[in-house]
N, C-alpha and C positions, 0 to 999 in steps of 0.2 A: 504494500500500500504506500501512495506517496503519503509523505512527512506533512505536507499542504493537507490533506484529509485527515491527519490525525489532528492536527493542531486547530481544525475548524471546528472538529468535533467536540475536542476537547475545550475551545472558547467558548461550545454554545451550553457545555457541560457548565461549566464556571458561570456563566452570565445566570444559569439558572438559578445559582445559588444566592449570585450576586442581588439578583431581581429581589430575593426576597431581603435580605438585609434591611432596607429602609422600614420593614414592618418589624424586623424583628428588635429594632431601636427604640421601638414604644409599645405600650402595653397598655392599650386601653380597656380591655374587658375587665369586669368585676372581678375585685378580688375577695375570693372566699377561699373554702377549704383549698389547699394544697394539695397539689398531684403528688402519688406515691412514689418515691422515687424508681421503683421498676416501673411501674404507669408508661406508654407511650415510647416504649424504647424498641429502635428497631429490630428487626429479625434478621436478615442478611447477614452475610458470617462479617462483613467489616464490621472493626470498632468503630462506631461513628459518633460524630456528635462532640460537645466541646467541653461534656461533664466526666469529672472523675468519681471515684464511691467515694463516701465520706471518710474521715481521719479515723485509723482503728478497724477500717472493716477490711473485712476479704469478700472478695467476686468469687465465685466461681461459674463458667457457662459453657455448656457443650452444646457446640454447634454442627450443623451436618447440613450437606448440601449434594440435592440430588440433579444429575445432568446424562441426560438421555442424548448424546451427540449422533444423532443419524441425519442431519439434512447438513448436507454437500456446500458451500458456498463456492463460487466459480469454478464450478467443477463436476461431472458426473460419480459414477458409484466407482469407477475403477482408477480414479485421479485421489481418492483419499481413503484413510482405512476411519470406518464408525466405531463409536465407542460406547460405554457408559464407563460416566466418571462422574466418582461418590469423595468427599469432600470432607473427616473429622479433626475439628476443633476443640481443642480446650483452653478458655483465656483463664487466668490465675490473675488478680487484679488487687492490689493492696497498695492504699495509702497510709502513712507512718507521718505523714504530715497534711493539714489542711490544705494545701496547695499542689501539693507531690503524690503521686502515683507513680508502682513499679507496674508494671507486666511482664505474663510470660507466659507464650503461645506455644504449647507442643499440639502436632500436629500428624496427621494420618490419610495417603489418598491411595482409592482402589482405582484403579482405570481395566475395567474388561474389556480388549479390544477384539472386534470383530474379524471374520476371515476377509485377507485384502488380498487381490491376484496369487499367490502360491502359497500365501504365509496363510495359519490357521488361526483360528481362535487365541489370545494368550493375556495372560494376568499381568499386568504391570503396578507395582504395588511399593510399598515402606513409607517411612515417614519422611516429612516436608524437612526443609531449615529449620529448624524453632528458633521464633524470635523472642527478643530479652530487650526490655528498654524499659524509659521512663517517660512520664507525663506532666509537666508542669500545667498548672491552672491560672491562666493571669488574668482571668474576667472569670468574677462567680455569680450569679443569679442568687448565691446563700447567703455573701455576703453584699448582695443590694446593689448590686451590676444591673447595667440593661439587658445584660446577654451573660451565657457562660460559654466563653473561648480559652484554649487549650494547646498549647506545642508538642506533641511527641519522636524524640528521639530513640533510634536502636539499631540494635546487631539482628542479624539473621545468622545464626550458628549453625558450622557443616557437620547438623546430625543426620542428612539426607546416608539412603545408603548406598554400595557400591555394587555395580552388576546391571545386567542386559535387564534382569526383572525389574529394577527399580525405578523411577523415574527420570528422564536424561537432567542434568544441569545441579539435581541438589548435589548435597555435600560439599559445598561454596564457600566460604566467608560472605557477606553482603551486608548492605547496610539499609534504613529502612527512616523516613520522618513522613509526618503526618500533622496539618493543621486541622481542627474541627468546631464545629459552632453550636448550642445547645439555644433555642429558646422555648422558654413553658410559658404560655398565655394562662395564665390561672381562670378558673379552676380543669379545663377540655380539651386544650390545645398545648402541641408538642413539637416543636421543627428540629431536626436534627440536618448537620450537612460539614463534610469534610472533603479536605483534598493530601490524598497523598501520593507519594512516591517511593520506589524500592528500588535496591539496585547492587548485584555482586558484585564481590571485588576479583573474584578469579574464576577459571574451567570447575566445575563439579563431577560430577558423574560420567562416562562416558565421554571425556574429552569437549562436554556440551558446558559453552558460559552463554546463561543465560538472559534475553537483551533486558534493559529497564523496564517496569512497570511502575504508568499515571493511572491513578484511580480518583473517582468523585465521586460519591452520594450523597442523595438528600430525600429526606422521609417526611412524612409528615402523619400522625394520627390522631384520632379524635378519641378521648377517654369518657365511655360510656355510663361507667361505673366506676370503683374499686376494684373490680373485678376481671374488664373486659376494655379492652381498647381495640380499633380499630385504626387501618391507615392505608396509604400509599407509600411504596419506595423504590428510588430510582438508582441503580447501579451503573457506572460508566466505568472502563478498564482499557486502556489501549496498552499494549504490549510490543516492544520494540524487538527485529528480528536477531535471535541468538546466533551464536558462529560454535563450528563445529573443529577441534585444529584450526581454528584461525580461518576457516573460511565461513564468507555468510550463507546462514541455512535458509533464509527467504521464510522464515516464519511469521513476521509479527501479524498481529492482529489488534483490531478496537470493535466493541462491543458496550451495546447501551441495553439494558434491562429492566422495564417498569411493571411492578404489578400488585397484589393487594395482600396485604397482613397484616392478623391477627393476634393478640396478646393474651392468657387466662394469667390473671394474678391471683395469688396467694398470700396476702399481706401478713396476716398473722403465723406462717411458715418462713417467710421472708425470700417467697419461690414466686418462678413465672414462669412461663415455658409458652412458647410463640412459635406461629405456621405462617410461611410468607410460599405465593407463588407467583413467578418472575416471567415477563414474555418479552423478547427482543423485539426493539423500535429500530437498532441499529445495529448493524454487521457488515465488514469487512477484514478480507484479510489480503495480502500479499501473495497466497498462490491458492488452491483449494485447497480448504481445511472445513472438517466437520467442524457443527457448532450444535446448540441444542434448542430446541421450537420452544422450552421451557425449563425452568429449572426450580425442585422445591427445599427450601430451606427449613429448620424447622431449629429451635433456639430451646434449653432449660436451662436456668438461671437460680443460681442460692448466694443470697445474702449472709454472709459469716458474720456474729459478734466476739469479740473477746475482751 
């Protein structure tokens, strides 16, 4: 894909965000009760949004994402191999100060891939990089912000594994920041929206270093109850083409994803557990590559005291 299409895409990703700013600087609805703080939080496997847990608690949230890749993009059935690729997450989430959050993402992906001209059926499987970093909070809505906005910095560490079975590029060094924006319109409304980027520092797996990745979303839900929130959310990812021994492998790809999710909270467990399903508005890549007509994510979330 040219560099001109990704960067369009990705400006009209940002304007998206951008557009809503100016409402998220004022907060005219009534104020009453308080949304709970798992209330209105996305499902999508990014971390979004520009809130940390509060000072003393632990996150814990396993996430999973399912992707059915059978339709072809510039290309027929015998120019790409189809797949299904499943997607587990665990974010580990602990503030030790009111502004400061650590993270740490270990991670899990299956890819069953399909029979492609002579090759058969085959498992490609182990786990991701795990990322390690931290989150500063320098606009809080707690502490009587307009907004809550947030910086995060980190390492992506080469725990990917090593072999034809496992997936090409982990096993990397890499490094990972992410800006994100939180505002809660008391007591119903929820915006979340972040922009980030990732990027190795060397070859992983298979002699495959794999290109950068720019990502955006922005959600938005309406909380119905205590109990129950509804929303929209939009996922943006453009991915730059990896080199294989130093030569390019004509991979990259961008990809926009909107679609509707669900929240059940559990306030006095201090759980919630969320179902989002996602359908592409936009797709492209650089030569044919499967991609998926849909993808479902599904989120459980525990609030730790100590």
């Amino acid at each position: 894909m040219k560099k001109t299409q990704k960067i369009k895409i990705l400006v009209a990703t940002l304007a998206l965000g951008l557009l809503a700013m100016p409402a998220l600087a004022q907060d005219n609805a009534p104020q009453g009760k308080k949304m709970g703080g798992m209330s209105g939080t996305s499902v999508g496997t990014p971390i979004s949004g520009g809130g940390i847990v509060p000072k003393g608690k632990l996150l814990t949230v396993f996430n999973t994402s399912y992707r059915n890749k059978y339709n072809i993009i510039d290309g027929g059935e015998s120019d790409a191999r189809t797949l299904v690729n499943e997607i587990y997450l665990l974010k580990i989430r602990y503030s030790p100060l009111d502004r400061l959050e650590l993270i740490m993402v270990p991670g899990y992906i299956n890819n069953n891939l399909n029979m492609f001209n002579q090759l058969g059926e085959d498992d490609v499987y182990g786990f991701n990089d795990f990322s390690l970093g931290a989150t500063y909070m320098f606009l809080s809505e707690r502490f009587g912000d307009p907004v809550s906005m947030a910086f995060s910095m980190g390492l992506n560490l080469p725990t990917g594994q090593s072999g034809s079975s496992h997936p090409p590029g982990f096993g990397a060094w890499g490094w990972n920041t992410k800006i994100g924006l939180t505002k809660i319109f008391q007591p119903k409304h929820r915006i979340d929206w972040d922009l980030s980027f990732a990027q190795p520092f060397e070859e992983g797996n298979l002699d495959v270093e794999r290109g950068y990745s720019i990502g955006s979303n922005i959600s938005y839900h309406y909380v119905i109850n205590d109990n129950f929130d509804v929303g929209v959310e939009a996922m943006f990812n453009t991915t730059d083409a990896g080199e294989r021994n130093g030569k390019d492998m004509n991979n990259g790809t961008s990809e926009l994803y909107v679609g509707p999710a669900v929240n059940f909270v559990m306030p006095k467990l201090g759980m919630w557990m969320g179902i989002g399903a996602y359908f592409p508005v936009y797709r492209e890549a650089d030569s044919p590559t499967a991609f998926e007509d849909y993808r479902i994510d599904f989120k459980l979330g525990k609030m730790w005291s100590f």
